[in-house]
N, C-alpha and C positions, 0 to 999 in steps of 0.2 A: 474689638475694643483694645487700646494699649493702657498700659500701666509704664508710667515713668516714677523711677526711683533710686536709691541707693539703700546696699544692702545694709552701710552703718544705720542706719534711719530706720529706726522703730514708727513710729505714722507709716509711713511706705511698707514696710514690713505687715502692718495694722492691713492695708490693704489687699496685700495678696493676700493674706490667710482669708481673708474677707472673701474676695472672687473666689480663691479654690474653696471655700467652705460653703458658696452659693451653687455652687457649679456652673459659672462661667466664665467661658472662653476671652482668653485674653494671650493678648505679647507683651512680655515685659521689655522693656528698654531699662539700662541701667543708663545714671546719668554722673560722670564721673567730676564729683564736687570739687574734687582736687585740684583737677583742671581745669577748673569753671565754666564745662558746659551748661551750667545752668543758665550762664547768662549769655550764650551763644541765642541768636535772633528767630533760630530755629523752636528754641525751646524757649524764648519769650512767648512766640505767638501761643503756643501752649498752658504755658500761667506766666505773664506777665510781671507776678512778685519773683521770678524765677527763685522757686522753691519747689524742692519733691517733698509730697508726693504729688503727680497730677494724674489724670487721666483724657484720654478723648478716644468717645463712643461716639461714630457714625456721625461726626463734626460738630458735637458738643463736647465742649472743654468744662472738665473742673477742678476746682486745689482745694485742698483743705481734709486732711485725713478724715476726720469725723463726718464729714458733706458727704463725703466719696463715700464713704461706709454707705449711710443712711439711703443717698443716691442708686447703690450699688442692692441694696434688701430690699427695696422699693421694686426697682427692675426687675428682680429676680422671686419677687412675693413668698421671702423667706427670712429667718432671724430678726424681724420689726416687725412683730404683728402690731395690727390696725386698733386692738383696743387701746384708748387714749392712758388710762391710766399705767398699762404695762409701758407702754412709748414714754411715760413720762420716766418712769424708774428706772430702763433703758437708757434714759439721755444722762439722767440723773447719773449712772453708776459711768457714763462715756466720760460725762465734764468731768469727774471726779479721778477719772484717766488722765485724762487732758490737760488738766488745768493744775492738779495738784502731785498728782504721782510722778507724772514725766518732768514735770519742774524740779521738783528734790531730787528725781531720779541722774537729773540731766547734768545737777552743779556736783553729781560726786564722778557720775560718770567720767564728765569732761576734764574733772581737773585731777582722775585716778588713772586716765586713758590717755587724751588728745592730747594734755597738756604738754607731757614727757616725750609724744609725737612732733609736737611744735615746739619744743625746747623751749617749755614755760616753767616756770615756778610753780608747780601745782597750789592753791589755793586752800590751808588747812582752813580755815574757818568758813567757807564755804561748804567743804565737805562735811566738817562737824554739823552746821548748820542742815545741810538736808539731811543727815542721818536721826537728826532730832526729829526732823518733821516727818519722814518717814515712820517712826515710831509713832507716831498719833494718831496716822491713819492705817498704819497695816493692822494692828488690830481689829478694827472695825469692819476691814474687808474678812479678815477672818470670822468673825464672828459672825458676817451675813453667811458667808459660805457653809458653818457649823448649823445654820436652819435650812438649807437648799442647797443643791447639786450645782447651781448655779447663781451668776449673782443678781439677777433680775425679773427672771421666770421661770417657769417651770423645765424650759429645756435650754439649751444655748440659745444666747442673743449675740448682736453684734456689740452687745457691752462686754461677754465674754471676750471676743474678741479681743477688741481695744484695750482692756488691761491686761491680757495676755502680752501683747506687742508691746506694753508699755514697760513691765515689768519682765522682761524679756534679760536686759541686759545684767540685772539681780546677783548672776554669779560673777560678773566680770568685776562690780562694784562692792560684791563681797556684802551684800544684804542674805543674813543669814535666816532662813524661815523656819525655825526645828522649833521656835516659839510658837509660831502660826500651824500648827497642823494642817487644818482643813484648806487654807491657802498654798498650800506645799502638795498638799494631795491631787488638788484642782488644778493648778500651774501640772503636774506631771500627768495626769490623763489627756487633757488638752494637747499639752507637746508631743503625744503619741499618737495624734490622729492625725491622717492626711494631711489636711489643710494645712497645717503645720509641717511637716513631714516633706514637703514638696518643694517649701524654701527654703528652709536647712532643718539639718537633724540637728541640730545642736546653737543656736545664736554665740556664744561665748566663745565656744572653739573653734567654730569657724574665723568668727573675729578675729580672734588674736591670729590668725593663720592672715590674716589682710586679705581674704579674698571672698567676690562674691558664690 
């Protein structure tokens, strides 16, 4: 199986921890966004939206960090168990990555990081803007984490995952968690196991080092 991705890219990142935490074999390709191989023909045929993260197993192609997740614990009949209801609270705690964390994560991110990369005017109201929205829902992830070791079942899911990788970049963007205990405790056992530990020891300082 390959895994294509870049190392800035929390989804891609979402991914590997995924494979190493499944225990499968893969090659990672890094895809160098800077230089727009993503939209070299090569890696069209691959994901078409030319976007990482992608993957292609034995000449099935797919995109979409959350597919490839779920794709990927499927295969490996591990972190998605089969009961309907736990699969729903699994997906539920994914979109809740997906859809709302990585969004506020991404407008402080981008305009506390990329921007002064690209000689932009970073974006204060932006920034303010997700740091507000982030405050409405870290809590919440807290609080579930303060009833379970986990945020969906009884052991890691691949929703662990996913808000791990999402909330990854946390110290670069200067989201302080000494409010959140039990999200602060969970975010640090997590980043000391393997699966973690395989792509970088560290998301932030590797970052800021520019390399994968």
């Amino acid at each position: 199986m390959n895994i294509y991705g870049h190392f800035f890219s929390a989804p891609s990142n979402k991914v590997r921890y995924c494979a190493n935490a499944l225990g499968l074999e893969f090659t990672y390709h890094h895809v160098d966004l800077q230089q727009g191989e993503q939209q070299h023909p090569d890696f069209l045929d691959i994901n078409k939206l030319g976007k990482v993260p992608a993957i292609e197993d034995d000449g099935f192609m797919l995109s979409e960090s959350d597919a490839i997740c779920r794709y990927l614990a499927n295969k490996a009949g591990k972190l998605y168990p089969n009961d309907l209801q736990t699969r729903g609270r699994i997906d539920r705690w994914m979109d809740i990555a997906s859809q709302t964390v990585l969004l506020q994560m991404s407008k402080i991110l981008f305009n506390r990081f990329f921007a002064p990369m690209l000689g932009e005017e970073p974006n204060q109201t932006a920034i303010e803007d997700g740091q507000r929205k982030l405050a409405t829902i870290l809590p919440h992830i807290d609080n579930q984490l303060a009833q379970s070791n986990y945020l969906a079942a009884d052991e890691m899911s691949i929703a662990d995952i996913s808000m791990l990788a999402t909330i990854d970049p946390f110290d670069m963007i200067e989201v302080d968690l000494s409010d959140y205990p039990h999200l602060k405790k969970w975010r640090h056992s997590l980043m000391q196991q393997g699966f973690y530990q395989d792509v970088h020891h560290h998301f932030a300082a590797e970052m800021e080092q520019g390399k994968p």
